[in-house]
N, C-alpha and C positions, 0 to 999 in steps of 0.2 A: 464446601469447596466447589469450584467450578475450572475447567478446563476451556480452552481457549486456543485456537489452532487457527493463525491468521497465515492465508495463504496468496501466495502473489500468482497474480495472473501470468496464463500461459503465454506462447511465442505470439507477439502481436504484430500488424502491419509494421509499426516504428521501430520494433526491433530486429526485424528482421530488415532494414536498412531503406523499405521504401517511403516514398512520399505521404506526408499526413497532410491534412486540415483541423476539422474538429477536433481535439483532445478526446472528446469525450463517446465519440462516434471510431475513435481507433479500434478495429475487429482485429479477430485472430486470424494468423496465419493456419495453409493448411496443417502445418508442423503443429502450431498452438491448438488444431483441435482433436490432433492425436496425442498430446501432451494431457489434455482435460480429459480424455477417454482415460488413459492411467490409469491419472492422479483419481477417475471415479475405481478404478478397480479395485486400486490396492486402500482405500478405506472402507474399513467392512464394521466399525463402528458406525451407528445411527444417529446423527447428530438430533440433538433439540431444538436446536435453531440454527439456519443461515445468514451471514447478512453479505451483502453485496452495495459495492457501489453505483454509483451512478452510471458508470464508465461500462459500454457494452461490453470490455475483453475482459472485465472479471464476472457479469453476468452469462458470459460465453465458456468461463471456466468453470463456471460453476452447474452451469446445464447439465451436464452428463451424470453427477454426484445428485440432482437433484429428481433427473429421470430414474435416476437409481432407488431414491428412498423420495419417493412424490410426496408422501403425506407429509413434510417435514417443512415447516413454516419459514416464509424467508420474509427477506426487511430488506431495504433499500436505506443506504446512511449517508450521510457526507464523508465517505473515508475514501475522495477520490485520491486522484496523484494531485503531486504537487503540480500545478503550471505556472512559474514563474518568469515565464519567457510568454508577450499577449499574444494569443493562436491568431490575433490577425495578423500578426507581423512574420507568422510563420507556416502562412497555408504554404501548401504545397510541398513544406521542404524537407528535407531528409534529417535526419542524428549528424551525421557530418555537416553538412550547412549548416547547422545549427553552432556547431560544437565553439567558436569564437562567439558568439554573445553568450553561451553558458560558462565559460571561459571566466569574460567579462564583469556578468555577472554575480559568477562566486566569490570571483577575486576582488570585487566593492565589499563585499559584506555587510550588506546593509538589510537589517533584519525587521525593518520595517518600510522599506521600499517597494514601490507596485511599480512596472515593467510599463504595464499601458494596459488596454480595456483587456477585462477577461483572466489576468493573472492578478496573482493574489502576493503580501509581502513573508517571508520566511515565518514571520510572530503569527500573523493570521493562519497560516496554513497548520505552524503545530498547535495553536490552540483547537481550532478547529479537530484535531484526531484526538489530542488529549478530551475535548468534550465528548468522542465519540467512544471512549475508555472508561469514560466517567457513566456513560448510559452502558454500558455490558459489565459494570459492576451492580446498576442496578437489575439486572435481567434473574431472573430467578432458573433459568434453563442451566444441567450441569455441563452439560458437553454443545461449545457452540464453533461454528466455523466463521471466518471471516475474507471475503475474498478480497481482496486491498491489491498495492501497487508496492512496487521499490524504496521509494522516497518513505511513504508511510510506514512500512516496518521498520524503516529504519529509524525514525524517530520516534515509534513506538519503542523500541529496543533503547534508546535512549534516555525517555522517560524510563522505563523501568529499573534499568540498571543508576540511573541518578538519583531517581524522586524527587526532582524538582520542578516544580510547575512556570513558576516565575524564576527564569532563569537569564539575564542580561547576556550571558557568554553561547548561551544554546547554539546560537549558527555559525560561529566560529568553532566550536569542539564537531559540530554536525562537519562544515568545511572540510574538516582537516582528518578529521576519524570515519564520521559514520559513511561519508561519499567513498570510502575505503570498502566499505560491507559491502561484499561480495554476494546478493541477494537473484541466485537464478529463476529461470521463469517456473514455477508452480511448487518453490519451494516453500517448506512449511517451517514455521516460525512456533513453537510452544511454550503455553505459558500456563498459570492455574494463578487465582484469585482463592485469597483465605482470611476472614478476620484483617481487612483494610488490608493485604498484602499481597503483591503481585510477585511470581518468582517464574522463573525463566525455564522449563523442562529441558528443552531442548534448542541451545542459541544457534543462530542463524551463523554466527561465528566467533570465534575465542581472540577477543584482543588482545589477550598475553601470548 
């Protein structure tokens, strides 16, 4: 059995309400790196592996956890955030400027639609994490960490509570449910892998 502790990155520039460009270039606020100092404290388990995204604020949350236990091997995955909105069409701007084309766009529902350069359609974005679920079942490490974003645990938590890979309804029940899941910054998400089975230690939050 293996344990699995995907954690969302701390307070970052976008959430903290100011102006972004790059997705992927989004740094932590000062908040967000007294947030990763923490979330390094209070884990006093020695992870086997790290993996981290592409995305520098979950490489920035995971710093302090990593200064902490250095000899502990990390990866780099495709488990960034969703961008469904093309960062050209939104340098510069804020979560409020934004908030009518994300509006816009959940309310199409269209789960294989691409936005413009640079985003990706709802189908490619969970297959893409479901792929990255399917590599840390093959991982032989017991105790692994995962730093990831919002969008992704939550359709991680998705997959697992359904077990459905090929799922036509996915972004419609994500729409209407998982954009519900209340997912704060550096909080932790637990799972364990047993004999083909994923089960949940501790949910990020109880839909009944």
């Amino acid at each position: 059995m293996k344990n699995v502790w995907f954690i969302r990155h701390a307070e970052s520039e976008a959430n903290a309400g100011l102006p972004t460009a790059d997705p992927g270039l989004i740094a932590l606020t000062s908040k967000g790196h007294e947030q990763a100092e923490l979330l390094a404290d209070i884990i006093n388990v020695v992870p086997d592996l790290v993996v981290c995204s592409s995305y520098i604020r979950t490489q920035q949350t995971a710093r302090p956890l990593l200064d902490k236990y250095s000899h502990v091997q990390t990866l780099v995955w495709p488990i960034h955030e969703f961008d469904f909105l093309s960062p050209k069409s939104c340098i510069n701007t804020t979560v409020d400027q934004r908030r009518p084309w994300v509006k816009s766009y959940w309310d199409a529902c269209l789960p294989d639609y691409v936005h413009g350069e640079g985003a990706e359609s709802f189908n490619s974005f969970r297959n893409r994490v479901i792929s990255c679920i399917k590599l840390l079942e093959q991982r032989d490490e017991a105790f692994i960490l995962v730093f990831a974003h919002g969008h992704v645990m939550r359709v991680i938590w998705q997959y697992f509570t359904t077990g459905k890979y090929d799922d036509p309804a996915a972004m419609t029940v994500f729409r209407d449910q998982m954009t519900l899941l209340p997912v704060h910054n550096t909080a932790v998400f637990k799972a364990s892998y047993n004999q083909d089975t994923w089960n949940i230690l501790d949910p990020v939050f109880d839909p009944s």
